[in-house]
Each structure stands twice: as C-alpha cells, then as structure tokens.
RODO-2510 file (C-alpha; in nm, 4 decimals, decimal comma):
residues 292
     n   res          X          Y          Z
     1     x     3,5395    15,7754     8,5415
     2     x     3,3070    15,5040     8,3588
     3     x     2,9437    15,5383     8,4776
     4     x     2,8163    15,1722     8,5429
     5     x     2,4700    15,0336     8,5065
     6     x     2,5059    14,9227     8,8693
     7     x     2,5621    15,3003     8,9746
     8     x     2,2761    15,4624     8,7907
     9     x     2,0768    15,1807     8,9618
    10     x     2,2523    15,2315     9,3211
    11     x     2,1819    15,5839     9,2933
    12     x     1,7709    15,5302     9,1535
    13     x     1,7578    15,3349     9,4520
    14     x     1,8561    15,5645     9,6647
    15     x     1,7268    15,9155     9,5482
    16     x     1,3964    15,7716     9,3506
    17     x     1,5393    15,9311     9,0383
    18     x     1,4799    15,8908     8,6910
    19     x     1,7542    15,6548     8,5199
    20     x     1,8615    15,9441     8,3067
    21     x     1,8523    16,1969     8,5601
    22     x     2,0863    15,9327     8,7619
    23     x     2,3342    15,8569     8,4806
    24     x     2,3903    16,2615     8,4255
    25     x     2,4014    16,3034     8,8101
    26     x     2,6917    16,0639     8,7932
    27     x     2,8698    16,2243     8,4554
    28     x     2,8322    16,5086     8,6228
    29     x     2,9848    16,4972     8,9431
    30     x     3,2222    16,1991     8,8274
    31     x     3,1253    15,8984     8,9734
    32     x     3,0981    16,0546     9,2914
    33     x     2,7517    15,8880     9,4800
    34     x     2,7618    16,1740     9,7442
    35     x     2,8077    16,4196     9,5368
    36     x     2,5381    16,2835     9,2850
    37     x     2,3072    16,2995     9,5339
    38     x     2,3593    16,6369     9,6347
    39     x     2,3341    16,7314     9,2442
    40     x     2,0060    16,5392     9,2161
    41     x     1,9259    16,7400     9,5434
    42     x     2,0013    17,0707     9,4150
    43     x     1,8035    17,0425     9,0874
    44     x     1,4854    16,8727     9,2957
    45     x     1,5026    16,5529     9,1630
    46     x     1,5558    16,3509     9,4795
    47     x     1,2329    16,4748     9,6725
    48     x     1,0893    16,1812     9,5526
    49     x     1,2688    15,9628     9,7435
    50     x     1,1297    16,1157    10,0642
    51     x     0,7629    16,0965     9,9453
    52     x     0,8230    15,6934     9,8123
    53     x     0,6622    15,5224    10,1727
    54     x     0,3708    15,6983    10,1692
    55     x     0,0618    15,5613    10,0284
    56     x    -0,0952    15,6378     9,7041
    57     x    -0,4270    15,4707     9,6449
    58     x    -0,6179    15,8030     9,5383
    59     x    -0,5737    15,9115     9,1371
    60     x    -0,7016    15,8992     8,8047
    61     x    -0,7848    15,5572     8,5635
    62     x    -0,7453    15,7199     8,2308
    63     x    -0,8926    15,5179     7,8924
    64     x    -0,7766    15,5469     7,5449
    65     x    -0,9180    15,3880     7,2471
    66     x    -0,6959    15,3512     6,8900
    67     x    -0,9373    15,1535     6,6367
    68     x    -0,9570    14,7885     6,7845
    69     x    -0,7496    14,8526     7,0361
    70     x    -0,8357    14,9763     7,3816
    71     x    -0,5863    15,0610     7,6808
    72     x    -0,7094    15,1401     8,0607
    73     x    -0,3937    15,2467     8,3129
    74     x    -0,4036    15,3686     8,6417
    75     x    -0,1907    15,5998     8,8009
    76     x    -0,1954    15,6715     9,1664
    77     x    -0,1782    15,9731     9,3997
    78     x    -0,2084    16,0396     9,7797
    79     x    -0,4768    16,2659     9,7767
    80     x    -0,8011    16,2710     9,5586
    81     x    -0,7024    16,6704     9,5984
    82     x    -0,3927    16,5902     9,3644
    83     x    -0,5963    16,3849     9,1224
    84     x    -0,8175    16,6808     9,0136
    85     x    -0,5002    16,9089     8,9886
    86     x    -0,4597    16,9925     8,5819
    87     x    -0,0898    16,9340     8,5519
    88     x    -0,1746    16,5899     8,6912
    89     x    -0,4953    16,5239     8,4666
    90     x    -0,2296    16,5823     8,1457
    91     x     0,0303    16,3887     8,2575
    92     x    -0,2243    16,0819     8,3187
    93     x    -0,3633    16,1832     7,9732
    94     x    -0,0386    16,1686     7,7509
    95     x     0,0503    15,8477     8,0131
    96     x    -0,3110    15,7038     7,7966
    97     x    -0,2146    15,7854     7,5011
    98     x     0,1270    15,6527     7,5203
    99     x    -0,0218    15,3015     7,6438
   100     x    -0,1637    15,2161     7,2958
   101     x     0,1486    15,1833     7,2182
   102     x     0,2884    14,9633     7,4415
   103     x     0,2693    14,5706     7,4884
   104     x     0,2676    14,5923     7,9042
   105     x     0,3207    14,7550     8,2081
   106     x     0,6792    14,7725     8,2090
   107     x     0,7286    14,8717     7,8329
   108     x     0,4866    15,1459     7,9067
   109     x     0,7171    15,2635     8,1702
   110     x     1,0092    15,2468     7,9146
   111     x     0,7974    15,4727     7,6897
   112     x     0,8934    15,7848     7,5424
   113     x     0,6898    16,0675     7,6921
   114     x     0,8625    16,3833     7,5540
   115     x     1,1918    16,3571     7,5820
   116     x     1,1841    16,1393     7,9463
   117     x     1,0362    15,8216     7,9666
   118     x     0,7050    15,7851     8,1393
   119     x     0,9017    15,6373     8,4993
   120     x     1,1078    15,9549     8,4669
   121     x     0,7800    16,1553     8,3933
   122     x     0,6027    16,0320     8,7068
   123     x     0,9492    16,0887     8,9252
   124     x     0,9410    16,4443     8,8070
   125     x     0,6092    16,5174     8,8922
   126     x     0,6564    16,3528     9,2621
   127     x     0,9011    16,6339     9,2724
   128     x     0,7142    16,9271     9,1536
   129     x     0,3919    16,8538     9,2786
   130     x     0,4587    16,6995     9,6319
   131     x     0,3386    16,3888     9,6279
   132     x     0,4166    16,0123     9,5952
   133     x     0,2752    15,8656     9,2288
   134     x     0,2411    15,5799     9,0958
   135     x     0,1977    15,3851     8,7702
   136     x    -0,0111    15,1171     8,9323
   137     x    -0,1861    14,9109     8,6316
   138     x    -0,1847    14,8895     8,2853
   139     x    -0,5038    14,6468     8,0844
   140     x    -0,5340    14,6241     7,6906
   141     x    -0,8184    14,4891     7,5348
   142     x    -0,8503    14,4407     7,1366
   143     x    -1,1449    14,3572     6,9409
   144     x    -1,3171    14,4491     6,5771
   145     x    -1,4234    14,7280     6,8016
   146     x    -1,3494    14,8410     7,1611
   147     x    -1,5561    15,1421     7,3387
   148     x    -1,5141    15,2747     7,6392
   149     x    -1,6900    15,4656     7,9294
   150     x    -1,5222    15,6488     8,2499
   151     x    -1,7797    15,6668     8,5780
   152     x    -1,6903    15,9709     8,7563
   153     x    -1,5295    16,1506     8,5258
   154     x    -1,2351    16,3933     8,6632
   155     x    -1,1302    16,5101     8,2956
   156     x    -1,2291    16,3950     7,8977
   157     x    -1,1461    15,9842     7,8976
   158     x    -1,0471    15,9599     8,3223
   159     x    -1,2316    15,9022     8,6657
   160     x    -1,2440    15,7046     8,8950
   161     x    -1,3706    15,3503     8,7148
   162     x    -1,2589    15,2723     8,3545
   163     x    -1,4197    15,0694     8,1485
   164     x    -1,3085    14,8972     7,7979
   165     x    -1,5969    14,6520     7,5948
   166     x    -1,4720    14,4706     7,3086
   167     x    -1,7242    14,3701     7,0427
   168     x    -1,8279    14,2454     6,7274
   169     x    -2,1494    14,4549     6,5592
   170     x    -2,2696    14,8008     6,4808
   171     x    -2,4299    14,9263     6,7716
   172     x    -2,1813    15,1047     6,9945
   173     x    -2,3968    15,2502     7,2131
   174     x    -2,5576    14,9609     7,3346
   175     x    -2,1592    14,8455     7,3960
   176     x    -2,1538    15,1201     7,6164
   177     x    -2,4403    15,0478     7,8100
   178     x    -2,2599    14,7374     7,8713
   179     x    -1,9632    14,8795     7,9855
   180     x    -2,1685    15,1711     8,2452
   181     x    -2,3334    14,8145     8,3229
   182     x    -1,9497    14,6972     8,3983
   183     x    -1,8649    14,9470     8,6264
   184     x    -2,2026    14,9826     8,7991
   185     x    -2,1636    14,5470     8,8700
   186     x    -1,7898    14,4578     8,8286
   187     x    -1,8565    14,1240     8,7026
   188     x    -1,5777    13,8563     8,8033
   189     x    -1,5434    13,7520     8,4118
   190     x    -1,6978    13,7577     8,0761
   191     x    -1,8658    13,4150     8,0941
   192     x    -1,8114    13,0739     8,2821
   193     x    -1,4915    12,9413     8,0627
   194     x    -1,3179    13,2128     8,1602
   195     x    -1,3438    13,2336     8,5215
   196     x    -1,0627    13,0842     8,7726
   197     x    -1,1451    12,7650     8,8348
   198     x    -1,0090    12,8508     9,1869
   199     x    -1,2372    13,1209     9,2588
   200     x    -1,4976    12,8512     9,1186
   201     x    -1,4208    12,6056     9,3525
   202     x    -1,3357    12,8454     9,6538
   203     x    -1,7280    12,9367     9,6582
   204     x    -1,8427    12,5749     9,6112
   205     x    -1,6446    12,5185     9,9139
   206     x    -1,8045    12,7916    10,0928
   207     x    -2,1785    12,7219     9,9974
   208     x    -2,0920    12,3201    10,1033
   209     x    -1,9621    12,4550    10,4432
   210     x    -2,3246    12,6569    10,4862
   211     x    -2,5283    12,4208    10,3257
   212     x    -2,3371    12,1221    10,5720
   213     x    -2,4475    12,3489    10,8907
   214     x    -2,8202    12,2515    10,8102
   215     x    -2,7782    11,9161    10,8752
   216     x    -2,8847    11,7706    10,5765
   217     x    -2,7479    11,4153    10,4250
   218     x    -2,4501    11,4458    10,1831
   219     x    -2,7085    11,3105     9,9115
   220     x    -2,9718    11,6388    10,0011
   221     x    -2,6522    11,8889    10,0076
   222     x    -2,4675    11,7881     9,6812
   223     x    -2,8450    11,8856     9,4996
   224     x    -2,8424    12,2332     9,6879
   225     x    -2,5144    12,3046     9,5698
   226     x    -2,6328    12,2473     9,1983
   227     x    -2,8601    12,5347     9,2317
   228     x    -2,6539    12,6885     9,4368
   229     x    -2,3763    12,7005     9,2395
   230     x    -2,5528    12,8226     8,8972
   231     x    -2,6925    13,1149     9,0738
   232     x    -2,3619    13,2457     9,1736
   233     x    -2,2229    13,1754     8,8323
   234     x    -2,5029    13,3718     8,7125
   235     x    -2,4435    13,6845     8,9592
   236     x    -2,0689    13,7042     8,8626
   237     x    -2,0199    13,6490     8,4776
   238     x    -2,1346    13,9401     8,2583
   239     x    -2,3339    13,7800     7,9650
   240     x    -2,5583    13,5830     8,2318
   241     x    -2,5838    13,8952     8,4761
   242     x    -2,9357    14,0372     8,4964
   243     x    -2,8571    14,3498     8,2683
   244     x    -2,8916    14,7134     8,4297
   245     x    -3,0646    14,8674     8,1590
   246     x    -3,3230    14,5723     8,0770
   247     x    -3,3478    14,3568     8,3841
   248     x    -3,5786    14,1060     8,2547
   249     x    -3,3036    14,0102     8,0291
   250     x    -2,9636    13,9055     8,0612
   251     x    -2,6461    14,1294     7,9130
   252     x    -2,6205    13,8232     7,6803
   253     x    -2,9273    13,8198     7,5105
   254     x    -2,9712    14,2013     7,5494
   255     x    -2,6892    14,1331     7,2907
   256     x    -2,7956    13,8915     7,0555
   257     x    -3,1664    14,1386     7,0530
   258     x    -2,8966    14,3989     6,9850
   259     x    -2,7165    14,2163     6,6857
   260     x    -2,4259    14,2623     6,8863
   261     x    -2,1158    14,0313     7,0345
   262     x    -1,9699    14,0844     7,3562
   263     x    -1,5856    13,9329     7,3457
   264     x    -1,4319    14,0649     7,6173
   265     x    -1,4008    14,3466     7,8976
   266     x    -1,1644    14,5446     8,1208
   267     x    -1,2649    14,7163     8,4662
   268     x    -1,0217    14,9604     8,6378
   269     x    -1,1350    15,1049     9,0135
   270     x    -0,8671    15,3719     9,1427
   271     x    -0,7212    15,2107     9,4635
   272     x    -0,8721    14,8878     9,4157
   273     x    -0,6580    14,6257     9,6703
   274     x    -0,4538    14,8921     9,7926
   275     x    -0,5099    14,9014    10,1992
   276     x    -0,5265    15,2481    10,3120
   277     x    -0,3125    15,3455    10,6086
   278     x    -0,5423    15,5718    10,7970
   279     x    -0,3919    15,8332    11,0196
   280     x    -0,5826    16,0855    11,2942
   281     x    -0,5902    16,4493    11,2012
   282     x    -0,3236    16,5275    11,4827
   283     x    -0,0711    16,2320    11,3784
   284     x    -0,0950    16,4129    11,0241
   285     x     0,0011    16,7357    11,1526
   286     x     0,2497    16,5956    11,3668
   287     x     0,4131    16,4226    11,0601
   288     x     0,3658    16,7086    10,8419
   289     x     0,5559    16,9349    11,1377
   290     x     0,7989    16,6680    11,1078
   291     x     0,8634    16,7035    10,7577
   292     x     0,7466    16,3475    10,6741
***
C-alpha cells in the first residue's frame, strides 16, 4: 500500500512521533493506522503523545557562537530536575550547534541531528526520559563580532538566561560586560529607533492617564509627559541605560570610552511568557497514581 503524506501526518498527530518514525510505522505494518500505532507503541515512540498537554516552561537556553554569527535557542522541560540531567544538557548542546546552521525556527527543526532530525530528536527523548520537551525559541544575531554570556550556567554555553552582543571593536570583554549587563536589566531594545512604536505609545498613554489624575490643565500635562517620556526611554533601551558596571555612565558611552560599537543584542529567559499551571502536592500524586 502507498504511504501518503497525509498518513505520516495523521499518525504524528496522533502518537507525537517523529515523521520518519511515522512513515516506517506505516511501511511497516502496511498502511494499517491501528496497527502503526501499536508498532510505534511497542518500540516507545508514542509515549510522547501522552506527555504532549503537560507544561514545559523549565529547561536549558543554550548559546553558540560561529565567527560573526551568534545563535541563542531554548528548549523546554517540565522540571528544572530534567534540565540538569546530562543526556538532556547534550542534546540541548548539539540542538546549539546545529542552530548556526539554520536560517529559523522551523529549518532548525528540519535539521539533521545524527541521523534524525532535531523534531525527531526531541520526540525521542520525551520518550526515554519521561517528559514533555520542547523547542520553544530560536534568535540569531550577526555582527563583525558576536560574544556571548550564559547567567546561571547549568553546563559550558547553557543556563537559564542567554545572552548574544553584536559589535564592532577589539575589546570583547567589555562586550561581555554588556551582555551580563543584558541579562542582569533585559532592556526592551537596543536604542529608541528600534523600539515598537506601540509599546512607545502604550506607556505615553499610561503616564497621560496618571499624570491626568492630578488635575492639571492639558497645557501643564503634555510638558510632564516630555520628561516623562525620555526617562522611560532611557530605563528601557540599552545604550541610554545607566550601565551596571559604571553607573555614572551610560552602556553607550561606556562604549565609545571603550572604542567599541554596540549593534545589536539577543536575551533568552527559560520560560519567559509561558504561564505555569500550578498544581497542589496531592493533585500531583493523584495524577501521577493516575498515570497522567
């Protein structure tokens, strides 16, 4: 029988399987989606399937640097437990490594890892190790050069905060004092241009709103807001923050003392955005008992 696209993808669906694990589920067992499941079953590569509702906003942000180019990527586990497990720390490793290579997200998925791509990697490791994973983020930054720094390192090049600094210069360790500053602040942006002029005029909204419950005349408030408004531009883009190391200058002309160009930065926080579904100690066991 012809194995179709649409049933390797009916079956993925399904089981949580790799695509090639799928398509030789299916040559094996002829078409037949029962069947195929019970193969995929019998080999352990449909656990994953079981683990896929649960909630994975623990893991590891892992940072690679090739030359100019510098690749962050997240990948996510249930438990922080999981994320200091070895077999996990190499798979989020090669995952790194693999990312240089690719343009995005998805083509990093689509990567060779082995043998398996990396979406097949991560599906076999739900399997062997227990627990739902994902491959949450991928961020690329290029520059003439691109350091990076990991705060709370797990492993060599992977915590929990990863942090890429492109620049222009000689003086990499002041670019990663800039990029401990990164992770220490999380600045919105880089500088003014390129924040979202959304975000900019969400805040301007809300400072109007408070400055309006004062009473003041239109006239009075639109001067506040000035002020107001520079401050907080100040407070969220790097290269006008108050720098970490030097406070009585800013990361901008910390650089230009330092002969050195900032042109860009990543941040990655494990679990950043993801909302935690917290559970009592007995509704744990309970689901545990339950084989959940």
């Amino acid at each position: 029988m012809a194995i179709t696209a649409a049933m390797v993808k009916e079956l993925r669906d399904s089981t949580g399987a790799g695509m090639m694990d799928a398509k030789k589920a299916l040559t094996e067992t002829d078409g037949d989606m029962e069947a195929a499941v019970d193969w995929l079953r019998t080999k352990g590569l449909a656990k994953a399937a079981k683990k896929s509702g649960r909630t994975a906003a623990e893991g590891l942000v892992a940072v690679a640097v090739d030359g100019g180019t510098g690749v962050a990527v997240e990948v996510n586990s249930e438990t922080d437990f999981v994320a200091k497990n070895a077999e996990f720390q190499d798979m989020v490793a090669r995952i790194a490594a693999a990312a240089t290579g690719a343009d995005d997200l998805e083509a990093l998925k689509g990567s060779d890892l082995g043998g398996k791509t990396v979406e097949e990697t991560v599906t076999a490791k739900i399997a062997t190790i227990g627990e739902n994973m994902a491959l949450r983020r991928m961020e690329k930054l290029s520059g003439d050069k691109v350091v990076s720094y990991v705060h709370n390192a797990a492993a060599e090049g992977m915590g929990k905060i990863g942090v890429l600094v492109a620049m222009t210069g000689s003086d990499e360790g002041f670019a990663r004092q800039v990029a401990m500053h990164v992770a220490a602040v999380n600045p919105a942006s880089l500088s003014e241009a390129d924040l979202d002029p959304a975000f900019v005029e969400k805040e301007k909204q809300v400072q109007m709103d408070i400055a309006r419950e004062s009473g003041k005349p239109e006239a009075v408030i639109e001067k506040m807001i000035v002020g107001r408004m520079k401050k907080f531009l100040s407070e969220v883009t790097l290269l006008n923050q108050a720098f970490v190391v030097n406070p009585d200058l800013t990361v901008g002309a910390a650089a230009k003392e330092a002969g050195v160009e900032i042109t860009g930065f990543v941040r990655l926080e494990v679990g950043e955005g993801i909302e935690k579904v917290e559970e009592d100690f007995a509704a744990e066991v309970a689901k545990t008992a339950a084989g959940g």
